[in-house]
C-alpha positions, -999 to +999 in steps of 0.1 A: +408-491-143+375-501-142+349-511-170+310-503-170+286-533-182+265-516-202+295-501-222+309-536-229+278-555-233+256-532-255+226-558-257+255-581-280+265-615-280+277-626-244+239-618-230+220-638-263+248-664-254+241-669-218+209-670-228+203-700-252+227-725-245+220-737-210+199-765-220+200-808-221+217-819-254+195-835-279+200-854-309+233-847-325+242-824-294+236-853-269+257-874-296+281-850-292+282-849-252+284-886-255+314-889-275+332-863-252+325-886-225+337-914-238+372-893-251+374-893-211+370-929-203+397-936-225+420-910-219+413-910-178+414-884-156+390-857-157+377-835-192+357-807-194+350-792-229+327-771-244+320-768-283+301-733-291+290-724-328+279-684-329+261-690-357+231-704-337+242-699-305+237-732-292+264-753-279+273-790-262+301-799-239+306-823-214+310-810-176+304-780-195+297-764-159+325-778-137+355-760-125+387-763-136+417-742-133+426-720-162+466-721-157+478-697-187+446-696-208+434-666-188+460-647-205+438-645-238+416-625-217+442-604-202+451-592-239+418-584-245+412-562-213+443-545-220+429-539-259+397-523-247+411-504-220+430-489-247+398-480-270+383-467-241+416-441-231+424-460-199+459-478-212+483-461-235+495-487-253+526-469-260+536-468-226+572-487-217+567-506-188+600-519-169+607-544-146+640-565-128+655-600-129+638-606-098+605-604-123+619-629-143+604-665-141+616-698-162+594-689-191+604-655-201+612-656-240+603-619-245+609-603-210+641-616-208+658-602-230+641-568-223+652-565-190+676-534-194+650-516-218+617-524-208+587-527-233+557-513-245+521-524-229+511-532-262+548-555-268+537-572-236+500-577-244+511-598-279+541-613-254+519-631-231+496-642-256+518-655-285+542-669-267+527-671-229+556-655-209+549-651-173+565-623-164+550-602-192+513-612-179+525-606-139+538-572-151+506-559-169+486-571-142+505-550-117+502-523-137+471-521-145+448-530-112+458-571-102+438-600-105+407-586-093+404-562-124+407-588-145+377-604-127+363-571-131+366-575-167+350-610-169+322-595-151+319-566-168+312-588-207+288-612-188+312-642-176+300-646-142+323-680-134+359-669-144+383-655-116+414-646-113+433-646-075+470-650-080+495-645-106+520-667-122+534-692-115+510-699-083+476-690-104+483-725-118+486-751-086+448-752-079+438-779-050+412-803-061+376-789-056+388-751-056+380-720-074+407-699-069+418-692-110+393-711-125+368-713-150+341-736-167+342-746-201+313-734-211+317-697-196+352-697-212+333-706-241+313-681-247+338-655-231+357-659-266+330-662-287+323-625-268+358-615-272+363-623-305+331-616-323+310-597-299+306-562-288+337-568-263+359-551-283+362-531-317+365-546-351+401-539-351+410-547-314+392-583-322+415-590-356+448-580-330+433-607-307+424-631-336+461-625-354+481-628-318+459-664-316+468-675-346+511-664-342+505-688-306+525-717-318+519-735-279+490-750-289+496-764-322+494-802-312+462-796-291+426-782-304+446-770-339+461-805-345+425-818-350+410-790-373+413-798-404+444-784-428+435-752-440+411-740-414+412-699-399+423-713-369+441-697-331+442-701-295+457-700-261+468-724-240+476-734-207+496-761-190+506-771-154+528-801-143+536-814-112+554-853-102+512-860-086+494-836-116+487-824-150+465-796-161+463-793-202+440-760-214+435-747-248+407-725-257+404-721-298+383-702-325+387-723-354+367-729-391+369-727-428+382-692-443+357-664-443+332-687-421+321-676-386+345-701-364+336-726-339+348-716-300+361-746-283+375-746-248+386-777-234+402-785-204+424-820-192+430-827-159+452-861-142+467-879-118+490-894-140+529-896-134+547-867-151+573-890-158+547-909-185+528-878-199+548-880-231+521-857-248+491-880-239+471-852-229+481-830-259+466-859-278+432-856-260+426-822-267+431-827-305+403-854-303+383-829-289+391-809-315+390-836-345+350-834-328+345-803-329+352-800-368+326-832-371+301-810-362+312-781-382+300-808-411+269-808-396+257-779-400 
């Protein structure tokens, strides 16, 4: 399976994207940056974030252009892939896909039980995304070309930065300074934006992608819990914990009914015991997002 660029990018959003944001922060952007900084200092660790309105295209982050890895956040992508290869008769999303227990991983709420019978593409596309299973992402990606056509797929809607190399679970142990399965926050960024209002997909394909975001019930105490009460608001996360390590991810579209949302993707990344995380970095994502809706204010 294989996508063409100029099919996917039709002149749309991801190239006027990559186009107009990479520039130094000024006045409430730079306040912005600042404050995401400072989120860090307190927190510890390491925080990359990136806070995109589509409206103007212009957007502020801080290491906006550092690597991190995406753990399961690239999954939100993986859904989309499989939604356009479907527009463009390359999946059938009515095909049953099977598998065995030895596919089965220790998150598996919706392969699991599907063992015996199998499920649609389609059944496993909303699977990986609303409720992250492993097995259901590792199954589609076998089917439908491995990592590298997912990379493919990045490429194809202008998101130079994102790769995928491995699948789950080892996609998420990343060693310090690589770039196997990662991402920037600001290419992640405006990957969604391109995804979810762009010419990525088809009107229809982008409400499924919008609608699974907003069943995801993982990351409800991370970017969500700082929008305010009310907001259109979905996302995708990703998580990785280790006794030395902790990886939190959430990538959100979020804003007031009928607006054109904010894209936020934020990724937290410590040392810290696992033994002491009791939700701290949870915590740090929903301050990025309680920022994020600041600026939404601003406008």
């Amino acid at each position: 399976m294989d996508f063409d660029r100029r099919t996917m990018l039709g002149g749309g959003l991801a190239l006027s994207l990559a186009g107009c944001t990479h520039h130094r922060p000024r006045g409430e952007g730079r306040a912005t940056s600042e404050a995401l900084a400072a989120i860090e200092r307190r927190a510890g660790g390491r925080l990359g974030a990136y806070i995109l309105d589509p409206t103007t295209g212009r957007g502020t982050g801080w290491r906006a252009d550092d690597y991190f890895a995406q753990c399961s956040a690239f999954k939100l992508s993986l859904a989309a892939m499989i939604l356009a290869g479907a527009e463009r008769g390359l999946i059938d999303l009515n095909e049953t896909l099977h598998w065995t227990e030895a596919d089965l991983l220790s998150h598996s709420p919706v392969t699991r039980p599907a063992t015996k019978t199998g499920l649609t593409v389609e059944a496993l596309a909303r699977g990986t995304l609303v409720t992250s299973d492993n097995p259901a992402a590792n199954i589609l990606l076998r089917r439908f070309g491995g990592p590298e056509a997912l990379t493919r797929f990045w490429r194809s809607i202008g998101d130079r930065m994102s790769r995928l190399d491995r699948t789950e679970p080892a996609l998420n142990d990343v060693p310090p300074g690589s770039r196997l399965d990662s991402t920037t926050p600001r290419a992640m960024a405006q990957t969604a934006a391109t995804l979810l209002l762009g010419p990525a997909l088809s009107p229809a394909s982008r409400e499924t992608l919008k609608s699974w975001m907003r069943e995801s019930a993982t990351g409800l105490d991370r970017l969500r819990a700082g929008f305010p009460a009310g907001w259109d608001a979905g996302d995708k996360t990703g998580t990785w914990t280790s006794p030395e390590r902790r990886i939190y991810v959430d990538v959100a579209f979020g804003g007031p009914a009928g607006a054109v949302p904010l894209i936020v993707a934020a990724y937290h990344e410590t040392r810290a015991p696992f033994a002491g995380e009791s939700g701290a970095s949870a915590g740090v994502l929903a301050e990025v997002g309680r920022l994020a809706a600041r600026t939404v204010d601003r406008r």
